[in-house]
Phi, psi and omega in degrees: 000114172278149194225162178248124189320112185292355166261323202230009189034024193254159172276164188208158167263141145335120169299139164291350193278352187229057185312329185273002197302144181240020211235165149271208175259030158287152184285346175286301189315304175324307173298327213273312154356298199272308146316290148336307195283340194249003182268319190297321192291325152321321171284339214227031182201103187265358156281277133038273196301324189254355151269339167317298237258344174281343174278326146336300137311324175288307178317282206304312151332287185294029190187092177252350192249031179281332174278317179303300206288344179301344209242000154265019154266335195230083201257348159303295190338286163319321181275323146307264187357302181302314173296312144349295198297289176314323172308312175286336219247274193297352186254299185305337165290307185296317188279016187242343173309114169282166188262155210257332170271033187214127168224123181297090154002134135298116165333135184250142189312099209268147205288147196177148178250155223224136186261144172245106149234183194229122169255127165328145191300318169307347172091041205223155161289139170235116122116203173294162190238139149234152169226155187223182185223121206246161196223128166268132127340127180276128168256135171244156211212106197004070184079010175246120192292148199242000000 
């Protein structure tokens, strides 16, 4: 019985000893398995997850010149990388542009009667307290009531 691989999509027969298998036996499809298999366990096991990230740390300690020389061997690597970056760096730029015909209200002050003092530089109430009732005003902003 042939089954179709879940990474590379050519069909493979199944070993008998793994009837459910789903990936074949290439090495890429293996990795990519096994990838899988270690992303699900990181979203759905935080021991799992926290011992990853403690071995990693530990790795990264024991190896500290392990990135500089990959990436003064690998200078495609670096230059992809670079390009990446900038793609995310400029799509992350374009969304924070506000559009220029749009303009937001200053919240408005909602009617009320409201106590007014004057506090001090120690942060203390000084002298009288009052109260009064503020009603906000309708403004108008080139023919649009605001």
């Amino acid at each position: 019985m042939s089954k179709q691989c879940q990474s590379c999509g050519r069909p493979f027969t199944p070993r008998p000893q793994t009837p459910h298998q789903t990936y074949c036996t290439h090495p890429e499809c293996q990795r990519e398995r096994r990838r899988r298999w270690q992303q699900q366990k990181r979203q759905g096991d935080s021991d799992y997850r926290d011992n990853d990230i403690r071995n990693s740390k530990t790795w990264a300690l024991e190896n500290p010149r392990y990135w500089k020389q990959y990436r003064d061997e690998n200078p495609e690597y670096v230059g992809r990388n670079r390009n990446l970056q900038q793609q995310r760096n400029q799509k992350q730029r374009s969304a924070l542009i506000a559009n220029e015909d749009v303009s937001n209200p200053s919240p408005q002050l909602p009617s009320g009667r409201y106590r007014i003092a004057r506090i001090l530089a120690d942060g203390t109430i000084g002298g009288q307290t009052w109260i009064v009732e503020i009603t906000p005003l309708m403004v108008q902003m080139d023919g649009e009531d605001v």
